[in-house]
Wavefront OBJ file of the C-alpha trace (Angstrom):
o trace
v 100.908 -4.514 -12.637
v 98.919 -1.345 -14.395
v 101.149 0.227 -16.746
v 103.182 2.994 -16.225
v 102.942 6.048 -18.273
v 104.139 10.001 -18.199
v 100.702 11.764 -17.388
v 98.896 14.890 -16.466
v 95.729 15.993 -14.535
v 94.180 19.353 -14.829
v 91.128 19.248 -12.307
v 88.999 21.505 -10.855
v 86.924 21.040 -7.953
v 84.630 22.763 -5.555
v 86.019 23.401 -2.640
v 83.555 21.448 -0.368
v 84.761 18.593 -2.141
v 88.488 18.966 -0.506
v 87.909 15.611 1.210
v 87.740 14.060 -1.778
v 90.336 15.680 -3.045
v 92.487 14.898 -0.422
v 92.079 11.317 -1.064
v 92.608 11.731 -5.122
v 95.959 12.919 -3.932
v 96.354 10.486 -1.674
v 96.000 7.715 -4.172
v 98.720 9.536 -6.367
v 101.592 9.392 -3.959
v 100.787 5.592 -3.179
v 100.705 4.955 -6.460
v 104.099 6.662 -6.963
v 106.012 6.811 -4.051
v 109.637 5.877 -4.215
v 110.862 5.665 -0.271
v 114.510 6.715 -0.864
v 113.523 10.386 -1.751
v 109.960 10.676 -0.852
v 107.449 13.812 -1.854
v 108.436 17.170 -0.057
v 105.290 18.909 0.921
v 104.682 22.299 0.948
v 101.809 24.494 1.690
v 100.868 28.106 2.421
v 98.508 29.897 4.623
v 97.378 26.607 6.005
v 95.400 24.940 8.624
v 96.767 21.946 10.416
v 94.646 20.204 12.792
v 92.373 23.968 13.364
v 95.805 25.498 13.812
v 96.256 28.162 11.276
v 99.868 28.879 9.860
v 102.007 30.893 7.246
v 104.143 28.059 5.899
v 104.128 24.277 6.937
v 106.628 21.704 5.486
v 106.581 17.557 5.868
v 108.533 14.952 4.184
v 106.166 12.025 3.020
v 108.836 8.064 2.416
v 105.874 6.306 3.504
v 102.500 5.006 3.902
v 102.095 6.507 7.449
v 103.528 9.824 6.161
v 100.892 9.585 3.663
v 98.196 10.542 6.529
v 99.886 14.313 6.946
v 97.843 15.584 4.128
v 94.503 14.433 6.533
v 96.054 17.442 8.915
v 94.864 19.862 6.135
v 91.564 21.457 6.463
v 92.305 24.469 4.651
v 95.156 26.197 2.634
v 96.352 28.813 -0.350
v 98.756 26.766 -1.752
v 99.843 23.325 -1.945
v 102.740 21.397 -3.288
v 103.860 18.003 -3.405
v 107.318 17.248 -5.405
v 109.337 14.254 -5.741
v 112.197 13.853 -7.689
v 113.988 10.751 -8.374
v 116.471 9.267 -11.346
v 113.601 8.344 -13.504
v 111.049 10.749 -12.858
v 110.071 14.468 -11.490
v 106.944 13.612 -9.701
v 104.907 17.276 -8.975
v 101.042 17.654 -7.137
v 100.630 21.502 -6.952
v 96.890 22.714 -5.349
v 95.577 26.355 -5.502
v 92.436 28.034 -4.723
v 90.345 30.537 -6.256
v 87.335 31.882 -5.123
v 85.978 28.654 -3.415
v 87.551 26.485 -6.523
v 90.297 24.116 -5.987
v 92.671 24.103 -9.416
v 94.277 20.582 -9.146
v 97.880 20.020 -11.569
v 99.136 16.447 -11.013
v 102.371 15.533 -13.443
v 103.484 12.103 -12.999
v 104.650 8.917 -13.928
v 102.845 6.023 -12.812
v 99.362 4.287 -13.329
v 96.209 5.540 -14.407
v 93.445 6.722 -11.590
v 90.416 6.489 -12.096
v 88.414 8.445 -9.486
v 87.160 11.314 -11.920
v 84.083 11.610 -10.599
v 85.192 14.078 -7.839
v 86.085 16.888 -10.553
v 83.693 19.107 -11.711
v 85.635 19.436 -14.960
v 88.827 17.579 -15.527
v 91.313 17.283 -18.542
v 93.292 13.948 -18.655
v 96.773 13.759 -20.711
v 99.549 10.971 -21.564
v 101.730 9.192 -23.907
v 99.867 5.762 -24.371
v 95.925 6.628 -24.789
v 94.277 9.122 -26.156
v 93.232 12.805 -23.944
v 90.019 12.829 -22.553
v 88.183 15.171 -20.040
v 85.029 14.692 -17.120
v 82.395 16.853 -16.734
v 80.277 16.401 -12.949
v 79.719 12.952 -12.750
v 83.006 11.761 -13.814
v 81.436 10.826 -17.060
v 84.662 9.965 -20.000
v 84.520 12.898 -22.963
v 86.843 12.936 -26.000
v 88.264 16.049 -27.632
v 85.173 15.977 -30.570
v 82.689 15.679 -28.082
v 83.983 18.637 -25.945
v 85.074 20.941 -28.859
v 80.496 20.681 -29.549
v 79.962 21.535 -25.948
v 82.370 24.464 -26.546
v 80.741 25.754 -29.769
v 77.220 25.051 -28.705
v 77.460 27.237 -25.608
v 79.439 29.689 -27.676
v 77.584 30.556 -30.882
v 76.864 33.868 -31.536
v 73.610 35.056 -30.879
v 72.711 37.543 -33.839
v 70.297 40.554 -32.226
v 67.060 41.613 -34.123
v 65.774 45.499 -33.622
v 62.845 43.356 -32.641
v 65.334 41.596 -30.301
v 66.520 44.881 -28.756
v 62.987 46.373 -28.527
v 61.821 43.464 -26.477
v 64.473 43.748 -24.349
v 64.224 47.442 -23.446
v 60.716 46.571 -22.754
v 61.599 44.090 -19.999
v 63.924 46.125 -18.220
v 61.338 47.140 -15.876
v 61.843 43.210 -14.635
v 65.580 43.747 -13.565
v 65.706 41.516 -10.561
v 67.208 43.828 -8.461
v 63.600 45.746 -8.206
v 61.950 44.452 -5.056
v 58.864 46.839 -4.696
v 57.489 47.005 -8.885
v 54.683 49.704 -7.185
v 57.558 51.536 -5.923
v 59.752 51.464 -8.357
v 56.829 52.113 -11.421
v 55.661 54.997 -8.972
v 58.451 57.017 -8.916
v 59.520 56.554 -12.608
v 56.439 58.496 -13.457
v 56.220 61.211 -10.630
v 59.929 61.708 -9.903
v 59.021 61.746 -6.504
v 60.084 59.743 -3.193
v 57.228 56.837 -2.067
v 59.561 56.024 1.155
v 60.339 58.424 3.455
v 61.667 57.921 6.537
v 60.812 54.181 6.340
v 56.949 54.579 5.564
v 54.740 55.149 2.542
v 54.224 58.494 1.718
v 50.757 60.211 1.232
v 51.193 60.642 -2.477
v 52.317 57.381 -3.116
v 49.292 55.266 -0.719
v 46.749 57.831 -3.103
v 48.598 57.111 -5.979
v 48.304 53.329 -5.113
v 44.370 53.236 -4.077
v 43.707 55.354 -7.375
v 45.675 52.237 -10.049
v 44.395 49.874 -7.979
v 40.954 50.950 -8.684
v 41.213 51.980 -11.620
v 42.606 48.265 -12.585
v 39.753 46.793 -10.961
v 37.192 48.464 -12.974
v 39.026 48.335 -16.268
v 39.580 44.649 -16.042
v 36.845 42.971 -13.016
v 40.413 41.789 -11.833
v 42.168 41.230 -8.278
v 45.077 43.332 -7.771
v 46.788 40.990 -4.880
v 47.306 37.378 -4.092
v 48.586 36.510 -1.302
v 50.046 39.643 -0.838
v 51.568 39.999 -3.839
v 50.487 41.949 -7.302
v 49.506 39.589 -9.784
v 51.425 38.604 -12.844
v 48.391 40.593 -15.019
v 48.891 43.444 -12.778
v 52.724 43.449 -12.530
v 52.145 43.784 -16.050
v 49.790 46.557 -16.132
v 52.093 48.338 -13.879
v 55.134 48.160 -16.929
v 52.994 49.557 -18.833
v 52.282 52.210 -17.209
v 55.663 53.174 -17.598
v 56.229 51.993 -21.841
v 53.140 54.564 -21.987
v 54.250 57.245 -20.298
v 55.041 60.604 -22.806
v 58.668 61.822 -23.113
v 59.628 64.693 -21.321
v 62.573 66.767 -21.245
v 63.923 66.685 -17.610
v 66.093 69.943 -18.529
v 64.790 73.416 -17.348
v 64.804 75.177 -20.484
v 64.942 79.266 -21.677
v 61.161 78.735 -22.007
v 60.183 77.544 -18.519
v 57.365 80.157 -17.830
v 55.524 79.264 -21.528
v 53.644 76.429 -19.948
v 53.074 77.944 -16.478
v 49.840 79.070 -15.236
v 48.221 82.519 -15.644
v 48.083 83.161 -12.180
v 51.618 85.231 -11.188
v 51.652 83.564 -7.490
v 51.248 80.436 -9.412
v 54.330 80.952 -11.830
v 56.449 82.182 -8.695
v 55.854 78.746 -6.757
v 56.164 76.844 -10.163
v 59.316 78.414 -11.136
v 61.072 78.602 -7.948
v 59.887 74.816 -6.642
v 61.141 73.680 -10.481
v 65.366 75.171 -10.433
v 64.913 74.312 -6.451
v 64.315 70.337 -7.080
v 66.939 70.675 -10.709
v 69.662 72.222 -8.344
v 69.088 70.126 -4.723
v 67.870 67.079 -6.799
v 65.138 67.342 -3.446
v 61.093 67.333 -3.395
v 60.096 71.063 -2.501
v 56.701 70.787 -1.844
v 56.136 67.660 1.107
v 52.033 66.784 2.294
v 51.325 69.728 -0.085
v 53.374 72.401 2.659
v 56.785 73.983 1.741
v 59.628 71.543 3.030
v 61.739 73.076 5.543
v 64.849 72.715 3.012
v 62.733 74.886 0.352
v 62.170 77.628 2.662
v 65.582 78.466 3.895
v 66.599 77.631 -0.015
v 64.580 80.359 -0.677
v 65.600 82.606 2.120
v 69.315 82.408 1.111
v 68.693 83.059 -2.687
v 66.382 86.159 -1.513
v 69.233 87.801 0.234
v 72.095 86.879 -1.958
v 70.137 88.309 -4.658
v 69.287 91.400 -2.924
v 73.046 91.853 -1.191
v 74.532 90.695 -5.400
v 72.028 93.552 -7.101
v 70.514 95.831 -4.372
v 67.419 95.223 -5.732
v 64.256 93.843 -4.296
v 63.140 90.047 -5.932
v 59.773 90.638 -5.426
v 57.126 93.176 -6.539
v 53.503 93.803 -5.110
v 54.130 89.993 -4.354
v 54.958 88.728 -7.733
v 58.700 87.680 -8.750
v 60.404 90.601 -10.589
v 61.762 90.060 -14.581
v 65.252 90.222 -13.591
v 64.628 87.875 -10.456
v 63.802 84.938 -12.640
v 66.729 86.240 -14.993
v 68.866 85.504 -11.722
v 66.650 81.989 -10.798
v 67.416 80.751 -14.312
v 71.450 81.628 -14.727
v 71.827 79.438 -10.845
v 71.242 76.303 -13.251
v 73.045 77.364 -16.231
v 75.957 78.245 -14.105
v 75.438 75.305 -11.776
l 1 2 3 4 5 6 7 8 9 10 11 12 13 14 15 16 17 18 19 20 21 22 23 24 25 26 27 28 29 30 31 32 33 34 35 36 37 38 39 40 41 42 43 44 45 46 47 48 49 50 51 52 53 54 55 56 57 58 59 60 61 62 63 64 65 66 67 68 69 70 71 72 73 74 75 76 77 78 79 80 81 82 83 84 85 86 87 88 89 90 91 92 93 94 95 96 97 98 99 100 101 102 103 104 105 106 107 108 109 110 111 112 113 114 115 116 117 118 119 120 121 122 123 124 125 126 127 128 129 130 131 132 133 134 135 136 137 138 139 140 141 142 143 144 145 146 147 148 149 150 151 152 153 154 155 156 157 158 159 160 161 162 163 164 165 166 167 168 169 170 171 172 173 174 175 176 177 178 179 180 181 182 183 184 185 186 187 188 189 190 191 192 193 194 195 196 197 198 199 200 201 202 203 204 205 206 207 208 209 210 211 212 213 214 215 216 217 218 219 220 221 222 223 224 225 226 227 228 229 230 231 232 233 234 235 236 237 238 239 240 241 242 243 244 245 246 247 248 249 250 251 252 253 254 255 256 257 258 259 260 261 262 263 264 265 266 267 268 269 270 271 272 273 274 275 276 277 278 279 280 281 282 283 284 285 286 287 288 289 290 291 292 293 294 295 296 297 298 299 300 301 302 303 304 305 306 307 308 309 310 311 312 313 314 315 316 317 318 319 320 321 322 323 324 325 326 327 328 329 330
């Protein structure tokens, strides 16, 4: 007869591996069953034979009892307990995001079926602890304490390191268009609208493409994909782009056109876009938002100041005073 000995299982499990499960348990109880108390089982939020219920109880004193945990298809919580003169016998099940936690205390014979664990941790008073990793392969405590510090060893960063990194981030998975996504990093602007390319963005699109081609003799596409050379290219595009401050700033005229209808559209369509966060100018026309933007400011202004925004069609001083304090005040 295998030797008896006080022991404990820590398991864990998959859940699509109940079945097996089930019959790890299974082996327990047969192993350990003592018919004149017999395991109580309890379980929570449970299925019994595709019958779903809040609490369902059984008594297990023998082999054909054994076969109510094959009712089980699904559950919360799970308990089996049996306590007799010489031992407290306890089975207790949980899940956890698709993971079954198993926590077997017992006194009885080894089992051996490991193998259904993705990770189990073995414990009692005769051999030495051990725990199984997948295949149900044996690992003692030295061996496990390397896996541990291997896959936990401090990785020390370089400003190399960190540059690299901040040079990738144009790769997050998470960006499923690269043309897209490159495209409006450098123009700020929308290349969807309304669930199709925009103008800007198929011009902006032709004129990289081409210019790719002739700068390298290159394909752009394959199989209707960008390249890995061009994907490249693309991040590049963006690493090369110059800094500029987003802000509007007290000197947002200095770098505006001679022209005065020029300035008006330029520093209008600018606090506009900072204030609505919206493209003003759409197929080079006024968008509809823009124009009844401007509408309202023209009338608050004049109802605010009794003065007129606009002289011999150019804005007035204070006008772009007023423009300017909507973001500071914003």
């Amino acid at each position: 007869m295998p030797e008896e000995s006080l022991r404990e299982i820590i398991g864990l499990a998959k859940k699509s591996r109940w079945i097996q499960v089930k019959k790890f348990i299974k082996v327990i109880i047969g192993k350990t069953l003592k018919k004149e108390v017999g395991y109580n089982l309890t379980a929570l939020d449970v299925s019994i034979n595709g019958k779903n219920k809040s609490k369902y109880n059984a008594l297990i004193k023998n082999k054909e009892n054994i076969k109510e945990i094959d009712k089980i298809s699904d559950f919360s919580h799970l308990s089996l307990y049996q306590a007799s003169q010489s031992s407290n016998n306890l089975i207790d099940l949980s899940q956890i995001n698709g993971t079954i936690i198993v926590l077997a205390k017992y006194l009885g014979p080894v089992v051996d079926n490991h193998q259904i664990f993705d990770f189990s941790i073995h414990l009692d008073t005769i051999d030495e602890p051990f725990f199984t990793i997948g295949s149900g392969r044996k690992i003692n405590g030295s061996e496990i304490l390397e896996i541990i510090n291997k896959n936990t060893k401090p990785i020390i960063k370089t400003k190399k390191d960190m540059l690299k990194k901040k040079s990738k981030q144009v790769k997050d998975p998470e960006i499923n268009n690269l043309e897209v996504f490159v495209f409006e990093k450098l123009t700020n602007k929308n290349a969807i609208w309304n669930g199709s390319e925009t103008k800007a963005f198929q011009n902006w699109k032709a004129k990289i493409k081409n210019k790719y081609r002739i700068e390298t003799g290159k394909i752009t596409y394959y199989k209707g994909k960008p390249t890995r050379q061009f994907s490249l290219y693309l991040e590049n595009l963006i690493n090369k782009r110059p800094i500029k401050n987003k802000k509007l700033t007290k000197n947002l005229d200095k770098n505006t056109s001679n022209s005065n209808k020029q300035s008006k559209e330029i520093l209008e369509k600018k606090i506009f876009e900072t204030l609505t966060g919206k493209n003003a100018i759409w197929n080079e026309s006024e968008t509809k938002n823009f124009k009844d933007w401007k509408n309202r400011v023209y009338k608050k202004y004049s109802k605010d100041t009794g003065r007129n925004p606009y002289f011999k069609g150019n804005l007035t001083q204070n006008y772009k005073k007023y423009l300017k304090n909507l973001i500071k005040s914003n």
